[in-house]
NUROKE-605759 format. One record per residue (C-alpha): residue number from 0; residue in one letter; x, y, z. Coordinates in pm, 1 decimal, always signed. Example, Ala and Ser with C-alpha at 12.3 -4.5 7.8 and 13.67 -1.06 7.14 Angstrom:
{0,A,{+1230.0,-450.0,+780.0}},
{1,S,{+1367.0,-106.0,+714.0}},
// end
This chain:
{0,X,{-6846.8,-4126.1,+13902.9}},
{1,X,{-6922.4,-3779.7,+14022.0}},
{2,X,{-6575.0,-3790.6,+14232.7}},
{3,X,{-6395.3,-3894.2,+13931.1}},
{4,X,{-6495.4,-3607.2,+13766.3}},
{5,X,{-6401.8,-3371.8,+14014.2}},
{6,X,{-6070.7,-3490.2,+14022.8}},
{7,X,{-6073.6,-3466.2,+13635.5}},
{8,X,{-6145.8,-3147.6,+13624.6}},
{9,X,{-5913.6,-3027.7,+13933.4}},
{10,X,{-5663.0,-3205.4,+13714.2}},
{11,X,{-5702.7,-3024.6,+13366.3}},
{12,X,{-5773.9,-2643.8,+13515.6}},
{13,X,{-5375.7,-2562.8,+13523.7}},
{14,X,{-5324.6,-2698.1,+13153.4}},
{15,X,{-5684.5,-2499.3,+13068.9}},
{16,X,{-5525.7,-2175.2,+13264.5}},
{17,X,{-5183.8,-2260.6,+13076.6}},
{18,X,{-5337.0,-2285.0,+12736.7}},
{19,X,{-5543.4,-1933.5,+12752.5}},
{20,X,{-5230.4,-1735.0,+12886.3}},
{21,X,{-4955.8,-1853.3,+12648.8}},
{22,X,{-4886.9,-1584.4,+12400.8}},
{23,X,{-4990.6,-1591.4,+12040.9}},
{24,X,{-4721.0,-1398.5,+11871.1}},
{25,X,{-4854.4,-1430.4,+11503.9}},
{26,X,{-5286.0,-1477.1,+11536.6}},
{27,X,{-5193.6,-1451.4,+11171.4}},
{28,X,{-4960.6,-1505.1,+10887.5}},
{29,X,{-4950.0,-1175.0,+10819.9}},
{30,X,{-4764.3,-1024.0,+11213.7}},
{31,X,{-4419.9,-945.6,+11174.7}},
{32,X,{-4244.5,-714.4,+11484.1}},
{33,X,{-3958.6,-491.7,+11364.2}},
{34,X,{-3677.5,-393.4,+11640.0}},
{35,X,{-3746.5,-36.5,+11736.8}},
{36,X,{-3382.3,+64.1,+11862.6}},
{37,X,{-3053.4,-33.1,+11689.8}},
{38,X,{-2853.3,-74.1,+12026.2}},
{39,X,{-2985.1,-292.5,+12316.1}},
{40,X,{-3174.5,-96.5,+12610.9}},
{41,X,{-2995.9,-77.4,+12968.3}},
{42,X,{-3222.8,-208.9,+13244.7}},
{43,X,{-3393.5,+5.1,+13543.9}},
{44,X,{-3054.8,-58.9,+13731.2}},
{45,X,{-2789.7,-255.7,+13772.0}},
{46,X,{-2510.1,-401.9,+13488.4}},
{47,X,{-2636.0,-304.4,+13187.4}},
{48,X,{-2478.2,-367.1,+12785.6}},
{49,X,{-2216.5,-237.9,+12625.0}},
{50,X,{-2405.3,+131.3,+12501.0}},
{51,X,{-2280.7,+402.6,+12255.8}},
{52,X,{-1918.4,+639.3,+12349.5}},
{53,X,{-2147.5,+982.9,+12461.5}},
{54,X,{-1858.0,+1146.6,+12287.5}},
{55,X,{-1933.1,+983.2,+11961.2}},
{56,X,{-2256.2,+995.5,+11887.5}},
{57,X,{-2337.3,+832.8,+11565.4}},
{58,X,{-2638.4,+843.4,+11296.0}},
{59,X,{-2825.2,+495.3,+11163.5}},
{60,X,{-2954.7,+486.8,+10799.8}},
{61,X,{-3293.0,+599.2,+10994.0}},
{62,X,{-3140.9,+924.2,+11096.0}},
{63,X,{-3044.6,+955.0,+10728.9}},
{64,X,{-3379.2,+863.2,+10597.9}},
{65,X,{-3565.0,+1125.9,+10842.1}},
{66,X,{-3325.5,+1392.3,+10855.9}},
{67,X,{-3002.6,+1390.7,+10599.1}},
{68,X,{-2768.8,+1267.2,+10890.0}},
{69,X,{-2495.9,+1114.6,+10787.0}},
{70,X,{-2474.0,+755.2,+10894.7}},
{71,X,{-2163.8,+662.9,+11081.2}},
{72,X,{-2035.6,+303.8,+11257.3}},
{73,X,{-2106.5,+244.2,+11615.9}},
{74,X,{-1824.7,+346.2,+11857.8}},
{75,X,{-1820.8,+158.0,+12210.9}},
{76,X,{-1800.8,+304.8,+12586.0}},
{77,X,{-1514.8,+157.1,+12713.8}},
{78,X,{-1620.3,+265.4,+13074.7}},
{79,X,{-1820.7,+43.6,+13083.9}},
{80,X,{-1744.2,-185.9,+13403.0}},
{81,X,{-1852.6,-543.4,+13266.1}},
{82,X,{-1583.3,-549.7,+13027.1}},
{83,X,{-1289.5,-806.4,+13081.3}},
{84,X,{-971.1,-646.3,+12992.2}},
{85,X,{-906.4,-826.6,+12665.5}},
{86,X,{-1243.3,-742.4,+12581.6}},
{87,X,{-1205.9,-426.3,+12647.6}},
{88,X,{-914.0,-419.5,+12403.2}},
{89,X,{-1148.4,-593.0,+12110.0}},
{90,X,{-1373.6,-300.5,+12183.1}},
{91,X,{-1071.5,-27.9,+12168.1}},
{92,X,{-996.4,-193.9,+11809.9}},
{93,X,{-1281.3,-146.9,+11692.0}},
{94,X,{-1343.1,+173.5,+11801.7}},
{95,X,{-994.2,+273.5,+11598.1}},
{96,X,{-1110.7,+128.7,+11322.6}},
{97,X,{-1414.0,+326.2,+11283.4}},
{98,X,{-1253.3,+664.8,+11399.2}},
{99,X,{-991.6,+614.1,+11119.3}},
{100,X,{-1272.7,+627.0,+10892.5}},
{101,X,{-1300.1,+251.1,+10818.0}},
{102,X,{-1583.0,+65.1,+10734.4}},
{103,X,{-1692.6,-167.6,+11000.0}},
{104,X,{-2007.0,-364.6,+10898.9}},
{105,X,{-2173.2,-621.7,+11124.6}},
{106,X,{-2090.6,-971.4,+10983.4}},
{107,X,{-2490.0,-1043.5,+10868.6}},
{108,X,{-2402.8,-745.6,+10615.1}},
{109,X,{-2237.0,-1053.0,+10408.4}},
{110,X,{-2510.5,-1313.5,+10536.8}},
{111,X,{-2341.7,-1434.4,+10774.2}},
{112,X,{-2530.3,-1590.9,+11165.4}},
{113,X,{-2552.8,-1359.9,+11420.5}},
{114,X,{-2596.6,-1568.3,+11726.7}},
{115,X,{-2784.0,-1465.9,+12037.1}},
{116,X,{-2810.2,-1204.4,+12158.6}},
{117,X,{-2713.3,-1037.1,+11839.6}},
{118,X,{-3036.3,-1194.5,+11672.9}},
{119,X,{-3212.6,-884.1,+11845.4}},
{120,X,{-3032.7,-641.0,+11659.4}},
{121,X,{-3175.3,-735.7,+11326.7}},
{122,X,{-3288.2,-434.5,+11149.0}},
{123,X,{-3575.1,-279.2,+10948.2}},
{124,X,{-3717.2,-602.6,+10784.3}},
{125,X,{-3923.7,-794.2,+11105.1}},
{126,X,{-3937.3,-1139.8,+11223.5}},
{127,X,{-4163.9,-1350.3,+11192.1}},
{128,X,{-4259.5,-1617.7,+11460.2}},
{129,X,{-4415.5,-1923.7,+11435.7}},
{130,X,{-4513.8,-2116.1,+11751.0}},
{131,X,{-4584.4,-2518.7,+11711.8}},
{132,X,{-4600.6,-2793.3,+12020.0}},
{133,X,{-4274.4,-2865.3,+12018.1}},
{134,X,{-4060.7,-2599.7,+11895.8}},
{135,X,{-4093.0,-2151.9,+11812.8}},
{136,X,{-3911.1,-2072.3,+11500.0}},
{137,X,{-3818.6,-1739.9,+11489.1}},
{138,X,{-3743.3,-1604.0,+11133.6}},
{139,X,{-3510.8,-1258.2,+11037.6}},
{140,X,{-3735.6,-1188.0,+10660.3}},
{141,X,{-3397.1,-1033.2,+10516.4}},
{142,X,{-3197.8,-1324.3,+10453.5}},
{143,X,{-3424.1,-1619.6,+10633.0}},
{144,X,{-3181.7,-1590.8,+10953.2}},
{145,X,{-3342.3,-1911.1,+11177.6}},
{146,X,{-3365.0,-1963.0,+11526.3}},
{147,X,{-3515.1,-2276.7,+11660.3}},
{148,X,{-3624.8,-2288.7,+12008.8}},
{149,X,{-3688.5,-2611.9,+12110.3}},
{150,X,{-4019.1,-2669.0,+12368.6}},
{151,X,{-3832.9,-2932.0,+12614.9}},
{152,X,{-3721.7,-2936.6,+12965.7}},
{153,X,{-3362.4,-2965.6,+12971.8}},
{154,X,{-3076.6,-2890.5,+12756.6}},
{155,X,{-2862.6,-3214.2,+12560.5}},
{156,X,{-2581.9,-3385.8,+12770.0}},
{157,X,{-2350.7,-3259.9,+12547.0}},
{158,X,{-2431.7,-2958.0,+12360.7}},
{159,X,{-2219.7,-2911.9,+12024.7}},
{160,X,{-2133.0,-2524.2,+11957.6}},
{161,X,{-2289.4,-2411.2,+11696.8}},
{162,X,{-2446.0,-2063.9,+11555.4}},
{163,X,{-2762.4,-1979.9,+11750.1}},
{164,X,{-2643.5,-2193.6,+12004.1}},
{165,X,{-2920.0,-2489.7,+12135.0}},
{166,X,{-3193.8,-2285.0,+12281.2}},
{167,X,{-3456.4,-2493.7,+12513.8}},
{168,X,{-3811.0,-2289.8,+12599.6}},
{169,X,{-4131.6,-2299.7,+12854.0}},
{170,X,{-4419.1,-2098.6,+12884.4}},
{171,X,{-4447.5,-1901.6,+13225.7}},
{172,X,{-4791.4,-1774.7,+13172.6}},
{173,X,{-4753.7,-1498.1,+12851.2}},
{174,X,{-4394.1,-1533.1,+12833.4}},
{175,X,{-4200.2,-1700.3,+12657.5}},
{176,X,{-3856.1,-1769.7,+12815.9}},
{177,X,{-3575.5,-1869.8,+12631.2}},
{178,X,{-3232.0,-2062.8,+12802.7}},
{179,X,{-2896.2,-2045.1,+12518.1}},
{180,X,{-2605.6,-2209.2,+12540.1}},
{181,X,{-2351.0,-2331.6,+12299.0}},
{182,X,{-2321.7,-2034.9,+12084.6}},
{183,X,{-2013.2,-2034.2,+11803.4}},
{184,X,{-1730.5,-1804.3,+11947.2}},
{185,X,{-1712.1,-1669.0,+11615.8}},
{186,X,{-2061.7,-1456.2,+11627.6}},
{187,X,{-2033.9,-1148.5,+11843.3}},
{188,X,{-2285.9,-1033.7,+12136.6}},
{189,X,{-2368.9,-674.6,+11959.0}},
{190,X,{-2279.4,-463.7,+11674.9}},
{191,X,{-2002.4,-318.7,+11855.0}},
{192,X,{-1847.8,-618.1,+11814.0}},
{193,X,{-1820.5,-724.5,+12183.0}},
{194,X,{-1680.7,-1104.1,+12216.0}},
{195,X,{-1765.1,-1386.9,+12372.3}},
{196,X,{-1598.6,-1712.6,+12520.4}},
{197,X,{-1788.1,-2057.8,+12501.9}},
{198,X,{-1951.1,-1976.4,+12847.8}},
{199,X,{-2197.8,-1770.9,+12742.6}},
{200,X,{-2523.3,-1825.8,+12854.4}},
{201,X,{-2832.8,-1577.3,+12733.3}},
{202,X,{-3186.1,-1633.5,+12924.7}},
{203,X,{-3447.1,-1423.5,+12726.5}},
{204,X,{-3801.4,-1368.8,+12866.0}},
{205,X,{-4056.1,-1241.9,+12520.3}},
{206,X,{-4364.0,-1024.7,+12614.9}},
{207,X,{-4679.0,-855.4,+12456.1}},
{208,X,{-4755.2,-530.9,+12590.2}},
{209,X,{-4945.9,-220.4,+12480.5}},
{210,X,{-5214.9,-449.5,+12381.5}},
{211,X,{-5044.8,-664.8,+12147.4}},
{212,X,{-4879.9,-393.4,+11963.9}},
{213,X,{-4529.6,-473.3,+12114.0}},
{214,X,{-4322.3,-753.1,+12200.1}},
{215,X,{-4090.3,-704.1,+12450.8}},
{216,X,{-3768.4,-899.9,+12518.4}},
{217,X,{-3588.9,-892.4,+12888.2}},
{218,X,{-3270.5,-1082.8,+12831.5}},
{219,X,{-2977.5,-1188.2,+13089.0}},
{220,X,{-2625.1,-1264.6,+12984.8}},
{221,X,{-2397.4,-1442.9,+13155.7}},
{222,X,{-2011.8,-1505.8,+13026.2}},
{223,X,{-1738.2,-1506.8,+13322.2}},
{224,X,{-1474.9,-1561.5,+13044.7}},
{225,X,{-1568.7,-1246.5,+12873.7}},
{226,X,{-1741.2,-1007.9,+13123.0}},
{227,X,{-1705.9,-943.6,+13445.6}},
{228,X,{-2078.5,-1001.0,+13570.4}},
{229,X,{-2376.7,-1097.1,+13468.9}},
{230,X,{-2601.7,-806.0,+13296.1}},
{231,X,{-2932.4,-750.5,+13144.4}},
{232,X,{-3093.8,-522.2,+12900.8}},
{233,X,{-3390.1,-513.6,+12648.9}},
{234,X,{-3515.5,-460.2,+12325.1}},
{235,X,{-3871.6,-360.6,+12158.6}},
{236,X,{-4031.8,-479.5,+11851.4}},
{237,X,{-4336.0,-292.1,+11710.0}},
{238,X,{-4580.5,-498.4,+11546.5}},
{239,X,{-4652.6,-477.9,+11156.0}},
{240,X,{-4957.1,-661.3,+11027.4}},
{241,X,{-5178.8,-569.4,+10700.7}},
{242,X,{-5443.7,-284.9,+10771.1}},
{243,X,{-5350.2,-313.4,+11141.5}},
{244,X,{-5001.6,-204.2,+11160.3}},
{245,X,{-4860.2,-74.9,+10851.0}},
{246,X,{-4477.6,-128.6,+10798.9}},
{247,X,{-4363.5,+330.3,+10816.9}},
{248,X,{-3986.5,+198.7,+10692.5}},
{249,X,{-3954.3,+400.7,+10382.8}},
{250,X,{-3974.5,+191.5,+10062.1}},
{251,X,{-3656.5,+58.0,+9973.1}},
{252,X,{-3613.8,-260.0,+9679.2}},
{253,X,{-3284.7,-406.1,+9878.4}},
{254,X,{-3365.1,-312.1,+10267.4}},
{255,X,{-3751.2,-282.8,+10341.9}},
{256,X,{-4102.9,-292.0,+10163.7}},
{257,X,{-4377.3,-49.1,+10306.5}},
{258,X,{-4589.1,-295.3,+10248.7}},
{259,X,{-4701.3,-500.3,+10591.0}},
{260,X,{-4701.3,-864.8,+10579.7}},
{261,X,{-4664.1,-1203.7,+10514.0}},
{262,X,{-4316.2,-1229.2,+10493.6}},
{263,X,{-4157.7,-1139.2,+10153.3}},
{264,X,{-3835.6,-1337.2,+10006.8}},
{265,X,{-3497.6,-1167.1,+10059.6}},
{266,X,{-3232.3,-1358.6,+9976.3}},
{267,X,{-2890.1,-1227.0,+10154.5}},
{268,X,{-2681.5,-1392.6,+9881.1}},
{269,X,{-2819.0,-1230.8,+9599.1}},
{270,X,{-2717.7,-911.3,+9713.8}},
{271,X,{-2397.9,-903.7,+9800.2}},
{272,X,{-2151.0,-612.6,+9959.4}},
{273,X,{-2088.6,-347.0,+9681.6}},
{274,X,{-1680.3,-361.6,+9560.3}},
{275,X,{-1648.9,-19.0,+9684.0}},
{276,X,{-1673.5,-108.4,+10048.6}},
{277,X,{-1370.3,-250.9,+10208.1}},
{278,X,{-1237.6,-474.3,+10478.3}},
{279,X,{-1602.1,-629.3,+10461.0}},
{280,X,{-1598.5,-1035.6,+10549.7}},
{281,X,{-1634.4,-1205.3,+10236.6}},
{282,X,{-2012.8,-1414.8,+10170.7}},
{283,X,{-2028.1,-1794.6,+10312.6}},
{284,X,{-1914.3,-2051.3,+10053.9}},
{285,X,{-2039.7,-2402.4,+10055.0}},
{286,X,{-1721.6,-2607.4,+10015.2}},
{287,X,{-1797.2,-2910.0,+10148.9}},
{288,X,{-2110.0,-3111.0,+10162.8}},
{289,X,{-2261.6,-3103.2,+10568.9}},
{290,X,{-2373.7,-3480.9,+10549.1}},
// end
């Protein structure tokens, strides 16, 4: 009896160990983490994202909120040595179209999915995470954006495009690591607009650091139809919980709420682009039934 025990115990200390350093991203209902930079974060070294043009620098509706600067579209380096050459040319076109003076609004200003990576880029309102056995949901508050992130060991024999792609996770330890495939050619990698082929492949790794206060994402992309080699780069999310971490976003009825969690109803739809704006794609219709 006594050697059965032993065994039973030498059996459950990794799943013990397992359990007590997974990460708890939401202790509560009330934690939400809100991106703290609009444009991914290169790595230490090495192939990094597609980053700003130093020669255009442009304002965010931040900038505008904190100092009057006028917010202005995001205009691409083009140096930048990952890009295939067609790719390169989206890039150029949509760098036109902004110096022209043109409007050029990410497609989740008219609801529509972002796919992954993109999901990172979601502004001012926070996600909201909820971890269960089998599958993390990750929620965007703004418009209920959902990514599903499901807790097996292997992706499907035959994985069906679709708009967050099928995305398979594992605990290693606190992190949470995240393998995408499968993601709709019609989303876009960042708000640049940078395309992608139906190779891409995303493996994020989420974090806490600073105590729990942030949640750090280390992501890898990989796409040899679009980019010449594989490259990494991060983002931050500050936490925002009730009496702990206070939402700072000034108050605004259609974008943010200073008030700090649980998550509030947004509903994309209801809101839709303002007539004045143009060349802005249109909201999704339901035409058909799904099923």
């Amino acid at each position: 009896m006594l050697g059965l025990l032993c065994l039973s115990g030498i059996a459950l200390a990794p799943s013990i160990a397992a359990d007590t350093a997974r990460p708890d991203f939401a202790p509560n209902p009330g934690v939400g983490w809100v991106v703290l930079s609009r444009t991914f974060l290169p790595p230490p070294s090495g192939p990094g994202p597609v980053m700003e043009d130093p020669a255009h620098r442009g304002g965010t509706n931040d900038d505008f909120r904190n100092s009057g600067t006028q917010p202005t579209f995001p205009v691409a380096d083009l140096t930048n040595p990952i890009l295939q050459p067609w790719v390169r040319e989206k890039l150029k076109a949509h760098n036109d179209r902004v110096l022209a003076g043109n409007a050029a609004f990410a497609a989740r200003a008219s609801c529509w999915p972002t796919g992954v990576p993109a999901f990172l880029l979601f502004p001012i309102m926070p996600i909201f995470i909820i971890q269960g056995p089998k599958e993390v949901v990750m929620v965007w508050q703004a418009d209920q954006q959902i990514r599903r992130i499901y807790l097996t060991d292997k992706h499907s024999a035959n994985v069906k495009p679709s708009w967050y792609g099928e995305s398979i996770g594992r605990y290693d330890g606190d992190t949470l690591v995240v393998d995408t495939v499968g993601i709709d050619t019609r989303t876009v990698v960042d708000d640049f607009e940078t395309p992608h082929t139906d190779k891409l492949h995303v493996v994020e790794r989420w974090r806490m650091t600073s105590g729990g206060m942030v949640l750090e994402v280390n992501f890898r992309v990989e796409d040899p139809g679009a980019f010449t080699t594989p490259w990494n780069a991060i983002q931050r999310y500050r936490r925002m919980e009730p009496g702990i971490a206070e939402n700072t976003d000034p108050f605004s009825a259609i974008l943010s709420s200073t008030r700090a969690g649980p998550m509030l109803e947004a509903i994309c739809a209801e809101n839709p682009t303002a007539h004045f704006v143009n060349d802005v794609q249109p909201i999704p219709q339901a035409l058909k039934p799904d099923f």
